[in-house]
N, C-alpha and C positions, 0 to 999 in steps of 0.2 A: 875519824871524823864522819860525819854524817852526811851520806849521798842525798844530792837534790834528785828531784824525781827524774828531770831529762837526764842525770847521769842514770839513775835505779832504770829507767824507758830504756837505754841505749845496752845496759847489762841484760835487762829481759830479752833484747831482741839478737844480742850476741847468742847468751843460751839456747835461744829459738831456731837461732841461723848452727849452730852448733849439735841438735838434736835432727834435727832435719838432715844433717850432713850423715850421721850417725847412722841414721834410718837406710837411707840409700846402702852406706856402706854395710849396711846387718843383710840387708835386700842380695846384694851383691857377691858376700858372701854365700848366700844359702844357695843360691844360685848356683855357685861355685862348685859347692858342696856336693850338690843334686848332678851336678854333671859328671863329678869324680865319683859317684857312686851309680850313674850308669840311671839317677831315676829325674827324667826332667816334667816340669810341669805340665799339665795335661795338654795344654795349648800347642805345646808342639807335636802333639799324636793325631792333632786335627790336620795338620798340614797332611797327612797322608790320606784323608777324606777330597780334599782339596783334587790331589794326583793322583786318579783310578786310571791302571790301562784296562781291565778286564770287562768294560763292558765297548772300549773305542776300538778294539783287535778284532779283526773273524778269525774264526778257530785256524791256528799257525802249526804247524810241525812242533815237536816236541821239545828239539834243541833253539827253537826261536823261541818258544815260552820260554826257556829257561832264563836266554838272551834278556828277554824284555823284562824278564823278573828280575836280573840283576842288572839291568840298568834303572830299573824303575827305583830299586833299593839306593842306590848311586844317588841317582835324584834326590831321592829323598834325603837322604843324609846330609848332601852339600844343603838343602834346603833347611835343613835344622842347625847347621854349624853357621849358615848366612845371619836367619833369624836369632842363635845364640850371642854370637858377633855382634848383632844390633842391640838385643838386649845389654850386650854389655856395656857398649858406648854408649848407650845413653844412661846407664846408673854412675858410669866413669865422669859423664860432660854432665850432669845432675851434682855429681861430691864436688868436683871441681868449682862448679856457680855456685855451692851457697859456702866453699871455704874462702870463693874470693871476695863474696861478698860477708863474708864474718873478717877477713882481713882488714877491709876497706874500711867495715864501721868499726873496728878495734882502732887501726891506725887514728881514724877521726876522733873517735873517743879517748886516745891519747894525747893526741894535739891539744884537743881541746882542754884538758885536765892538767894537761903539763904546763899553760897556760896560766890557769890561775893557782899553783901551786906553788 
């Protein structure tokens, strides 16, 4: 049978709500990907521009450089795993809003059709 257009509008916008979903989740993945092979997006190597001790210290003993250099590394790291965290939750609470919203208008586009059927 032959879809009226607000049925073919409410198909386009499921595929629409469905590609969008997709996208995050490819996002998501590479993400992923880049983390299990040790190479993250440039963004987080800034964060280490952000945390300089070398020019806030006066010249320390040798075994106190070493100190601040591995807490500095510490820092940083928790600093990259907080930010990878975020990134996640937000491509997670992104797939999540547009699967509930392809649900919502499926279910409606259901109702609706089962209706005049």
């Amino acid at each position: 049978f032959p879809l009226t257009s607000d049925q073919q509008n409410t198909i386009n916008r499921l595929i629409h709500l469905q590609e969008k979903q997709v996208q995050f989740y490819e996002s998501l993945l590479k993400l992923e990907v880049r983390v299990s092979i040790d190479f993250l997006p440039r963004s987080f190597d800034e964060l280490e521009g952000f945390i300089t001790f070398g020019d806030y210290f006066p010249v320390v003993k040798h075994t106190q450089a070493i100190e601040f250099k591995q807490n500095y590394y510490k820092i940083i790291q928790k600093a990259k795993r907080t930010w990878l965290m975020t990134y996640i939750d937000a491509y997670e609470s992104e797939i999540k809003i547009f699967k509930h919203q392809y649900e919502n208008e499926l279910h409606q586009f259901q109702l609706t059709n089962s209706n005049h059927g």
